[in-house]
N, C-alpha and C positions, 0 to 999 in steps of 0.2 A: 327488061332493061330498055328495048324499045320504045315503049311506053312511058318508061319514066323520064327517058331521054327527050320527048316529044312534048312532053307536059313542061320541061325545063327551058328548051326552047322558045315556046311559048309565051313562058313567064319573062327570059331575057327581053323579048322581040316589044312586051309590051311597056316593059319597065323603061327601055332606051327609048322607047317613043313617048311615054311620059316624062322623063327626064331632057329630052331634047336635047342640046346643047350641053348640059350639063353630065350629062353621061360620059363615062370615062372609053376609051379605045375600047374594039371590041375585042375579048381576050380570046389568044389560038396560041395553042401549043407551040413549043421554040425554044429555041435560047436564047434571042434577044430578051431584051428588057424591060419586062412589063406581059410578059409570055408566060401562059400557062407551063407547069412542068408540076406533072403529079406525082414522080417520082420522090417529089420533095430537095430535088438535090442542085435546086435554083439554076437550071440548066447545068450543071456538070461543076459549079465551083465547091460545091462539097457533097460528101458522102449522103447518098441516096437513103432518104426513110425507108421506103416503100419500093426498093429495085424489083421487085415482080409485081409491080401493080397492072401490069398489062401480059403477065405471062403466068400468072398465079389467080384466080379466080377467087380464092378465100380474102388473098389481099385485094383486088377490084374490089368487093363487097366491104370489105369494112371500111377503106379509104368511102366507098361511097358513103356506105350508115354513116361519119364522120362528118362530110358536107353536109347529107342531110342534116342531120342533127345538131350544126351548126345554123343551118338556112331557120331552121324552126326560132331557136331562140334568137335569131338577130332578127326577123320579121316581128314578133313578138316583143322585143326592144324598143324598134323602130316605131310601134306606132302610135304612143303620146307624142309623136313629132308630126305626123298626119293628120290628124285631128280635126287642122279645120281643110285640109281636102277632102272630103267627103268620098269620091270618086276613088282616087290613092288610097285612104283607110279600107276600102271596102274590098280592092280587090288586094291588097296584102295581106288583109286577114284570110281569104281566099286562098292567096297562095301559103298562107302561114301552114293550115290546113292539109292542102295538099303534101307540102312537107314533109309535115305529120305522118302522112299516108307509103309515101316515099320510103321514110326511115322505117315504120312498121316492117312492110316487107321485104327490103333489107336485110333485119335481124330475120325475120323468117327465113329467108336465102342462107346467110348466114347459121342459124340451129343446122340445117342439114336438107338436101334436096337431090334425090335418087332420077328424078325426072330427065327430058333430051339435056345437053348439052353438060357444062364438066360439073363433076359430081363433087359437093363440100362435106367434109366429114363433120358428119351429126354431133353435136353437143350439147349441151343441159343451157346453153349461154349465148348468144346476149338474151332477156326478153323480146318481147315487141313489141316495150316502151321503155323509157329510160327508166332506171331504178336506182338510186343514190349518186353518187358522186359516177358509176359505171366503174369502180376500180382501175379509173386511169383512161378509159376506152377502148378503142380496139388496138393502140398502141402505144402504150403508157413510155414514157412522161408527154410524146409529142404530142397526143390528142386529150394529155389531162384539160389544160383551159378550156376545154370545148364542155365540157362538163361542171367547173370552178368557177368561182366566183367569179365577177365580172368587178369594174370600178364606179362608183365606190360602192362595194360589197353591202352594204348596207340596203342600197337600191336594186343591187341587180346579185342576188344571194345563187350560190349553184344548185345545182338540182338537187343538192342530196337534203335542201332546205325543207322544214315542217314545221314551217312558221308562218302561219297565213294569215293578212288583216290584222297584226301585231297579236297573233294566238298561237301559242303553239299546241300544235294540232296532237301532239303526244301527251297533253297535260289535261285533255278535255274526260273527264270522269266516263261518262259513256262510252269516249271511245277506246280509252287506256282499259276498260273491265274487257273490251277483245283479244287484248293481249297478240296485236299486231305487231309486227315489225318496223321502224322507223321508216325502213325503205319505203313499206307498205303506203305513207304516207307522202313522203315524196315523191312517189307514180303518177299519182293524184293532179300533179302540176308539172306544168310546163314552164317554166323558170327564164323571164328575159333576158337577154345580153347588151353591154352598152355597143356602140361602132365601133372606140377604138381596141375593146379587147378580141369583138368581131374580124377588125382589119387586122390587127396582129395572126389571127391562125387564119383568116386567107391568103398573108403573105408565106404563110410555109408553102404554099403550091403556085407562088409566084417568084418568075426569075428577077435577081434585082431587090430593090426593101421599100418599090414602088410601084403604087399601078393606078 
């Protein structure tokens, strides 16, 4: 968590100095407005998603696999808007990556971990990669969009998508005789997100309906 925490830092530190001016306030836990609150309970005006996210270790881990797995597809959105930064595209795809890395171990933490510090009870679930729509997420309905469609669906389809380069990947004779699973195919990809469906489930952990 150290590490993931330091790699994240990093990305903020360099993002806001790319962005210069244009960078939004830097976000710290609170209850004013415009204040991180991971709780979900936008500083205390309503009932808490996530009230042991900081006393329950199973919830830490999935509110995190959650961000991560949001960070992936909104980098992966964002960057036909990059394009002619060259500098910008190269190190988003970068952090896109790391993300990636991020979420992995995660859900590793997540399946189950006997190792120092608090023990998580072992499951068969999540993967350590996304697999269909994730059944809602790690907290179905608030973390479904994180995994759904985005707008308009057409461009930005959810994960549980197996439709690639206008193919669908379950229809291809060679690969339909493996007699795979759909999910099987939607692993496969990592599925963009536009900003505004991104901004919508960042603001579940921000206080306020701005930041």
């Amino acid at each position: 968590m150290t590490l993931i925490s330091a790699d994240e830092n990093k990305h903020v530190s360099f993002l806001r100095a790319a962005l210069g001016s244009q960078a939004v306030p830097a976000l710290v836990e609170g209850t004013a407005p415009g204040n991180l609150d991971f709780s979900g309970s936008k500083g205390g005006t309503r009932a808490a998603l996530f009230p042991t996210v900081f006393s329950s270790f199973p919830t830490f881990l999935a509110v995190g696999q959650s961000l991560e797995d949001t960070g992936v597809r909104a980098y992966k959105g964002a960057a036909p808007a990059l394009l002619a930064n060259k500098v910008l595209l190269e190190a988003a795809l970068n952090i896109h990556s790391v993300e990636a890395r991020h979420a992995s171990r995660l859900r590793s933490l997540r399946r189950g971990t006997t190792g120092p510090g608090p023990t998580v009870p072992i499951t068969p679930t999540p993967k350590s990669w996304v697999s269909g729509d994730e059944g809602g997420g790690a907290a179905p309905p608030t973390t479904a969009p994180i995994y759904g469609p985005g707008t308009p669906a057409a461009s930005f389809p959810g994960e549980a998508n197996v439709t690639q380069g206008g193919m669908s990947l379950t229809g291809i004779p060679a690969l339909a005789a493996l007699n795979l699973p759909a999910a099987a195919f939607s692993e496969a990809f990592d599925e963009p997100l536009d900003t505004a469906t991104v901004a919508n489930i960042a603001l579940t952990f921000i206080v306020g309906n701005t930041f």
